[in-house]
C-alpha positions as CSV (number, residue, x, y, z in Angstrom):
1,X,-17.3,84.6,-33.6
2,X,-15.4,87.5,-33.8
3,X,-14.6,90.0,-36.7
4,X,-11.9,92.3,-38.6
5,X,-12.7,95.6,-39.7
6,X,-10.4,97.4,-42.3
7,X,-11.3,100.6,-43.5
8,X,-9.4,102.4,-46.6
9,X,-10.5,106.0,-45.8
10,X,-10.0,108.1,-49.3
11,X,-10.2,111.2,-50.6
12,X,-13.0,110.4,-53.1
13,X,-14.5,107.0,-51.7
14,X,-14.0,104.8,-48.8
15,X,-13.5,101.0,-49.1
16,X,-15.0,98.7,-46.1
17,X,-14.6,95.0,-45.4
18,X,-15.1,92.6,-42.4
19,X,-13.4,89.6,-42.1
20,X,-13.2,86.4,-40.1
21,X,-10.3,85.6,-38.1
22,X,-8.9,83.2,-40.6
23,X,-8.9,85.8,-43.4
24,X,-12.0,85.2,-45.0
25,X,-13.9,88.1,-46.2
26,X,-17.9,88.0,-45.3
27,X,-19.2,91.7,-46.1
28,X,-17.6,94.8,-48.0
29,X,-18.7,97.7,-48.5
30,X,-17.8,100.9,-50.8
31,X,-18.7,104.3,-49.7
32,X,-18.2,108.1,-50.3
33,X,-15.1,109.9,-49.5
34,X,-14.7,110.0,-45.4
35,X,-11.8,112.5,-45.8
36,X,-12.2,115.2,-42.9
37,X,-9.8,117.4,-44.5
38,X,-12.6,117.9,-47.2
39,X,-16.0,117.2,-45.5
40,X,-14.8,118.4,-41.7
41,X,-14.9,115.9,-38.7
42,X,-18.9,115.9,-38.0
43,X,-19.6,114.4,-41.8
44,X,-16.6,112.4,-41.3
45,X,-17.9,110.4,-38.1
46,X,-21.5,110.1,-39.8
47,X,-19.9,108.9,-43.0
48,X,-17.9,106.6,-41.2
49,X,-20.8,105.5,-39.1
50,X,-23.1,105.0,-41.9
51,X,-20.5,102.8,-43.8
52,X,-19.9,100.8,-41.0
53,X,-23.0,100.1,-39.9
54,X,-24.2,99.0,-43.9
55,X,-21.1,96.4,-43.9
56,X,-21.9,94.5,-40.4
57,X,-25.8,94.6,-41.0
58,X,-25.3,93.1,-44.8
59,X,-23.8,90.0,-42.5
60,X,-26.2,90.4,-39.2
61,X,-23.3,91.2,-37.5
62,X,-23.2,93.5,-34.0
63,X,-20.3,96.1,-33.6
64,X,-19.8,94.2,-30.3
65,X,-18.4,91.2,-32.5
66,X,-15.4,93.6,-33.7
67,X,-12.4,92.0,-32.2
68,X,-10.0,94.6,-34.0
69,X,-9.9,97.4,-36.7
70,X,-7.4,99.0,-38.9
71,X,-7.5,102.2,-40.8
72,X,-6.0,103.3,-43.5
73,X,-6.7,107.3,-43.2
74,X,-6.0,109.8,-46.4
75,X,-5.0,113.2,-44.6
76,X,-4.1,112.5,-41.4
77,X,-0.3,114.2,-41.6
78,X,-0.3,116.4,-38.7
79,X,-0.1,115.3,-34.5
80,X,-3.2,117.8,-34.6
81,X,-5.2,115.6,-36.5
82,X,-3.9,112.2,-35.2
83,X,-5.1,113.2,-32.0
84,X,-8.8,114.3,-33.7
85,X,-8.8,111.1,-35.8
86,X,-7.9,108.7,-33.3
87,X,-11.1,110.2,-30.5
88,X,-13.0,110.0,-34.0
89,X,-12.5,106.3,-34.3
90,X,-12.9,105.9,-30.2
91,X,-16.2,107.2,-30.6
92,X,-17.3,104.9,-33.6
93,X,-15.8,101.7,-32.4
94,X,-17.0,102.6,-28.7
95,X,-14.2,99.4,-26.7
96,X,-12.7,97.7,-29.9
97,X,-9.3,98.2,-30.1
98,X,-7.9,100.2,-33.1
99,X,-5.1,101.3,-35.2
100,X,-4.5,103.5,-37.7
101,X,-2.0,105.4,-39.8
102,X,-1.6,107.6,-42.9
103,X,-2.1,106.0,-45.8
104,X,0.9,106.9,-47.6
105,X,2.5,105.4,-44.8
106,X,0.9,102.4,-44.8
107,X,2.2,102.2,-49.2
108,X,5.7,103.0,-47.5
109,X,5.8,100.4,-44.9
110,X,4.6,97.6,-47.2
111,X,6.7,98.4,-50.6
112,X,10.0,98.6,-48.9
113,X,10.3,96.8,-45.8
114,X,13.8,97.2,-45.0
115,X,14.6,99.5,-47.5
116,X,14.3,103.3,-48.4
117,X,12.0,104.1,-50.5
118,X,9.6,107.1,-51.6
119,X,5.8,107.0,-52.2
120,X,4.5,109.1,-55.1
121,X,0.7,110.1,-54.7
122,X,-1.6,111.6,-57.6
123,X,-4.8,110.7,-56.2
124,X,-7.7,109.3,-57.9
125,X,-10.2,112.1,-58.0
């Protein structure tokens, strides 16, 4: 069977869930902030590792079962750290295909569909 990984990567915690393909969630998994912006992108990766790997072991699932993953990621505004975020995820997910975007973005995209709109963040820290 294979798996989808989402992963909400926040400025003061990082949410983690794995789901079938149908929907259904089997593991989540809450985790400290994964921000590089604060922590810098070594702690990030090892954050990000450590989170991952606790939400596929709670399930006895492999990362080789991860037919996709999306992120979410807090702090990625600049092509500069696009480019550092997405060989970040490369690394982690070693051949499963991946996405990500800014979370703001992400708010954006799914308040307003087709039209404008503005995103207003204050953070939860």
């Amino acid at each position: 069977m294979k798996y989808y990984l989402g992963i909400d990567i926040g400025n003061t915690k990082t949410q983690y869930a794995l789901a079938e393909a149908k929907g259904h969630i089997v593991s989540l998994h809450r985790g400290a902030s994964t921000n590089h912006q604060a922590i810098g992108r070594e702690e990030t990766y090892n954050r990000l590792k450590d989170g991952i790997h606790t939400l596929l072991s709670k399930v006895n699932v492999g990362p080789d079962k991860i037919a996709f993953a999306y992120f979410g990621a807090a702090g990625v505004d600049t092509p500069e750290e696009f480019k550092m975020i997405r060989s970040l995820f490369r690394e982690l997910l070693d051949s499963a295909p991946f996405d990500f975007d800014n979370d703001g973005i992400i708010a954006l995209k799914n308040g307003v569909e087709a039209d404008p709109g503005i995103v207003i963040t204050c953070g939860t820290g």
